[in-house]
N, C-alpha and C positions, 0 to 999 in steps of 0.2 A: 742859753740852752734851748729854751722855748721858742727865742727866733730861728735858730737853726731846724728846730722839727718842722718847724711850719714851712720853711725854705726848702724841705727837705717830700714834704709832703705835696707839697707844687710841683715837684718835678715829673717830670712826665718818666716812669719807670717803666712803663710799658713799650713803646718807642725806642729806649733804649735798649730792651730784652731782643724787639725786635732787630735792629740795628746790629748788636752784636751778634745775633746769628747768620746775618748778612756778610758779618765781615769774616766768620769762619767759615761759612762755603766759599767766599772769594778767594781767602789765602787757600783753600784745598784744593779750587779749581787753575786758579794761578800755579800753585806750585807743579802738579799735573802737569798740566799745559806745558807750561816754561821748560820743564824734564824731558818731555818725548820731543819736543825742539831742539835740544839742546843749545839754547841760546845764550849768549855770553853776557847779559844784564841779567838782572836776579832779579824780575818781575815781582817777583812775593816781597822781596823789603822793601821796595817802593812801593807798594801797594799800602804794606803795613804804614807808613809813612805818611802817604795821601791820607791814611780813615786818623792817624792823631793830628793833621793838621784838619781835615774835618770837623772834628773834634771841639778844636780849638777856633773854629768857625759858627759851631753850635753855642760854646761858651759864651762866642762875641755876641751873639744873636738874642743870647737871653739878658742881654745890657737895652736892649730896645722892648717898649711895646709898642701895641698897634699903631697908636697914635702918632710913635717918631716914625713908623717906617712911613706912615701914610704922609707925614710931614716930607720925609727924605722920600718920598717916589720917584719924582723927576727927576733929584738928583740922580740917582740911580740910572734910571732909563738913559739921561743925560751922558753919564759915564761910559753906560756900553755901546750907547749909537757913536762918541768919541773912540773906541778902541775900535769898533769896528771899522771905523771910517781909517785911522791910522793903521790898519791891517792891511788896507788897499793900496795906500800911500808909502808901504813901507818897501826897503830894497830885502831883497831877496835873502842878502847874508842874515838878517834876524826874521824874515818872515819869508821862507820856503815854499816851492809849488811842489805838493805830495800828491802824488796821485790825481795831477789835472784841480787840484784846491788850493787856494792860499787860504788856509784856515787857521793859521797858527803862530806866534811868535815864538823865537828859539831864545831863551834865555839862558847864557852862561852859567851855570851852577845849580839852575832849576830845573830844566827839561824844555819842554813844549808847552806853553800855555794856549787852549782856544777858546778867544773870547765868547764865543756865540753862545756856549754851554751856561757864561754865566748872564747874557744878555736874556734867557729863556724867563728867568726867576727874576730878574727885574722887572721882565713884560708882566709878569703874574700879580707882580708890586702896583705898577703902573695901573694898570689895569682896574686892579680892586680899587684903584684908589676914583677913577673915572667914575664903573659905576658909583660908589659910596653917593661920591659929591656932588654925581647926577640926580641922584633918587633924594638928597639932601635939598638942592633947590629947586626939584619938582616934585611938591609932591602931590599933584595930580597929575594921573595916567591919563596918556593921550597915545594915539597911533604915533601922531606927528613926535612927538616927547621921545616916545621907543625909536623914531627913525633916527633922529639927531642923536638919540645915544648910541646907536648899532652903527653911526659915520663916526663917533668920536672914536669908538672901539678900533672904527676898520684904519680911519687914520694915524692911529698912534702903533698899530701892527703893522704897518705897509713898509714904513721906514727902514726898521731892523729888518724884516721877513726881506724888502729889496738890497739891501747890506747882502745877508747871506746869502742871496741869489747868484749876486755878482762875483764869490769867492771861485765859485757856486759848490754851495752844501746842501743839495735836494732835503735829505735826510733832519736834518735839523730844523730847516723851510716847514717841514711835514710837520713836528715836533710843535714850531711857532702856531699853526695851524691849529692844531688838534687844541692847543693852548686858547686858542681866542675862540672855536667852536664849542668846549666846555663850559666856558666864561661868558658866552653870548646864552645857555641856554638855564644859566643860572640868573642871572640879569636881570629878571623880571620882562625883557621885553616880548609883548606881544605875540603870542602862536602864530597870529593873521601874517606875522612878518617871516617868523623864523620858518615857517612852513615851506611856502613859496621859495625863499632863499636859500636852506637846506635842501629842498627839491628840485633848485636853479642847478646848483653845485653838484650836486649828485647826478644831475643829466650830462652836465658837460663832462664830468671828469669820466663816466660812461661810455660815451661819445667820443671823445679823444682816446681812450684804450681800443677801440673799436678802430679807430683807423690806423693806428699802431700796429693794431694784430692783423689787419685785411689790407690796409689801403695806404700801407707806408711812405710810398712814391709820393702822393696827393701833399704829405705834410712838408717832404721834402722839395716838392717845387712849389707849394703859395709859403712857405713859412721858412725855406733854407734849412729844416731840419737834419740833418743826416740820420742815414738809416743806423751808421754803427749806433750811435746814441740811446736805441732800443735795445741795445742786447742783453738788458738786463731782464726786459721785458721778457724777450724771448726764450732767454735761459733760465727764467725762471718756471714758464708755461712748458719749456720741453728741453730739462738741464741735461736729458742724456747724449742730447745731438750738439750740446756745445759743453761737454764733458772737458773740453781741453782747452776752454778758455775761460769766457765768460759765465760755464755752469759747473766748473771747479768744484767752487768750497760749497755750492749748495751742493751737490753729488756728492762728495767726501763728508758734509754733515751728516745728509741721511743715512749715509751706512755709518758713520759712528753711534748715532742714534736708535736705528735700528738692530745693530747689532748687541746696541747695549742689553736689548730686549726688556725683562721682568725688571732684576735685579743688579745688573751691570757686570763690569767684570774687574771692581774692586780698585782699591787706592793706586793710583798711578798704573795701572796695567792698559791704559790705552794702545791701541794697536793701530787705528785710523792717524793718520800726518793732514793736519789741515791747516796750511799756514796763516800765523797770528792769529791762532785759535784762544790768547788769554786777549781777546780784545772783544771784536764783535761778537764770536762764535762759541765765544765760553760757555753759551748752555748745550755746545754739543760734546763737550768734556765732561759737562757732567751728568746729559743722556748715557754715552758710551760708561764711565767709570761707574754710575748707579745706575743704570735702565731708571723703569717706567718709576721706581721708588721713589728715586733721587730726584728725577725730575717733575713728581705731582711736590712733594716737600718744598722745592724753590717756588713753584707756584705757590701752594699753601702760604707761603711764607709773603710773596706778597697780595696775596689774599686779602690776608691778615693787615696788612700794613696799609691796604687801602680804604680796611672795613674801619682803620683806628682814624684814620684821615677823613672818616666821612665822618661817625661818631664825632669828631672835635668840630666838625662844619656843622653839625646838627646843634650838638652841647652851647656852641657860643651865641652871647647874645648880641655880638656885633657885625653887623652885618660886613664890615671892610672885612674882619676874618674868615667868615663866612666865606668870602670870592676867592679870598684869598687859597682856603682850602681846595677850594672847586680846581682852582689853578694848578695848585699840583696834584690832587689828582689825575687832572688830564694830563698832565705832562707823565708823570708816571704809569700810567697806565696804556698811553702812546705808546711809548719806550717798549715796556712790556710785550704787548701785543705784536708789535712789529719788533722786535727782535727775534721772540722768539718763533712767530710765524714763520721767519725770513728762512729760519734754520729748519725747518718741517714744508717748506712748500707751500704754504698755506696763504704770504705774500712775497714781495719781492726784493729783491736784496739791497736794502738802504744804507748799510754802513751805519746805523742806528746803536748804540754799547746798551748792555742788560743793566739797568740800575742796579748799582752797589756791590756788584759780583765781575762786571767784565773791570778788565786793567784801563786805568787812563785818570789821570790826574786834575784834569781840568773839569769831566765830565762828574767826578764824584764829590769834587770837591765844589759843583754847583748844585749837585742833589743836596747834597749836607748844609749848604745854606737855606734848600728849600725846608729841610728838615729842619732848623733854626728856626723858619717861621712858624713852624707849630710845634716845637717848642715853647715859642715866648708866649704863642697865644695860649697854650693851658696853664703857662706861669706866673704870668702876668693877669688873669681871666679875675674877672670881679663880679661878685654875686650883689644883684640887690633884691629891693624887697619884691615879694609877686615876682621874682624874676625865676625861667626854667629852670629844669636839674643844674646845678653847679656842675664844672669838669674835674674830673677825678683824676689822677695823674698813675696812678695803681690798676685803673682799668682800660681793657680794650674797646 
């Protein structure tokens, strides 16, 4: 009985409070959604389905601590640069071109699985495991030290990040990004570096928007770009003048959004049609059905679930968890921002899912392993002596 309290007391309860409020606005948003479609799959049971096989993902995750996954990294990493590479390599009847991407295998009795969703949380793996083992056999800082670490980092993200290029999944690309930009500025490595380098990248990627919007021809005859290419660009910067192609569902978002106004206009009364709106655009289902309410609440909520993901980076005193944190939070807070920007105009339309609330099988059930990893870490967490506040599993 004793061991079970104490098994019981480990467990992260807060995570899961949050988690399951996640999974009742996605069934309310899904179901929503799915109705004013009238689509002939039933989005909401598979949904419901994905978060118990999640579930049961989380289960598996608190069989490991720190220690084995930093043991199992490569393997890992291993495994997803292997399916991606078999993505490529594969015929078309199990691995389909959707919308100009081969990003998916079609499995008989399962659905669609996309490996990239879960190669994200391996890099998170891999990664922590880099810095650890780097700042483990150096531990004197040097420029030079920090540079060798910021090429192991950049070499061990080029592989996957050129995997998904070649599908090509911009979106995900972005995701990988923001992942190894989080993970580079927790690192310990040198300001003198990250400075310059972060101000390298931010000119260019300035720079190239700049000739997109003014100087499009230019890219198109030294780089063979084509202009269509842009259109995302452009219908994003002025979606009324390509209302009827490429600036669609961002036009059809913001009037669901906007119309939702304060307080919405209630369970399933949506009136705006914004095709495969239980996918990307879910949060404009649930702008229009709850206005400004519904939609500060989904934010709150992950708020809240980023503010618990830094708390457990703070609380632990290992530092492989530590990165490991950092990791998803940048992936989720990626996710975040650019999804829901995409749907408000604020950026441009990625094909990016809402963690934990848009539909899609592959992409939840790679957050839920990322969720596993902090899990195991406040379950697994060992207090010693002189060591910081222990992790409390009861608080946020």
């Amino acid at each position: 009985m004793e061991k079970t309290e104490k098994t019981l007391d480990k467990f992260d309860w807060s995570l899961t409070l949050i988690l399951f409020l996640f999974f009742l606005v996605s069934c309310a948003a899904i179901y929503s959604a799915q109705a004013a479609a009238q689509y002939e799959e039933n989005f909401l049971m598979k949904q419901v389905f994905w978060y118990v096989v999640g579930a049961g993902i989380i289960a598996f995750s608190l069989l490991f601590d720190s220690e084995q996954f930093k043991r199992l990294s490569w393997t890992f990493y291993g495994f997803g640069i292997f399916l991606l590479l078999v993505l490529i390599v594969a015929p078309e009847s199990i691995a389909p071109v959707r919308n100009g991407a081969k990003s998916w295998f079609i499995l008989k009795g399962i659905g669609s699985i996309q490996p990239s969703e879960f190669i994200k949380v391996f890099l998170i793996i891999t990664l922590g495991k880099i810095i650890s083992s780097h700042h483990e056999y150096h531990q004197e800082k040097s420029l030079r030290k920090d540079f060798i670490l910021l090429c192991k980092l950049g070499f061990a993200t080029a592989l996957p990040l050129g995997l998904i290029m070649k599908q090509p999944d911009l979106g995900t690309a972005l995701v990988i990004i923001s992942i190894l930009t989080g993970m580079i500025l927790v690192s310990g490595i040198s300001w003198k570096i990250i400075f310059p380098l972060y101000g390298f990248g931010a000119t260019i990627a300035g720079f190239i928007l700049y000739l997109v919007i003014w100087m499009p021809n230019l890219l198109e005859k030294s780089l063979g770009v084509k202009t269509y290419q842009f259109n995302r660009i452009y219908s994003w910067i002025d979606p009324q003048n390509h209302g009827s192609s490429s600036g669609y569902h961002l036009v059809k978002s913001m009037q669901a959004i906007g119309s939702g106004m304060m307080t919405g206009k209630g369970f399933n009364g949506r009136e705006v049609y914004i095709p495969e709106s239980h996918t990307d655009f879910i949060f404009s289902v649930i702008g229009e059905e709850y206005g400004f309410v519904g939609g500060a609440f989904v934010i709150s909520l992950f708020f809240l679930l980023i503010f618990h993901l830094t708390k457990t980076a703070l609380d632990t005193n290992d530092p492989f968890n530590t990165y490991i944190c950092a990791g998803v939070i940048s992936m989720i807070t990626f996710h975040v921002f650019q999804n829901i920007g995409m749907t408000i105009q604020v950026l441009p339309i990625t094909g990016i899912p809402l963690p934990f609330i848009s539909y899609g099988g592959s992409s939840l059930m790679g957050n839920m392993f990322a969720m596993g990893l902090i899990y195991s870490i406040r379950y697994h967490h060992k207090n010693y002596m002189f060591s910081s506040k222990p992790l409390v599993g009861a608080s946020f």
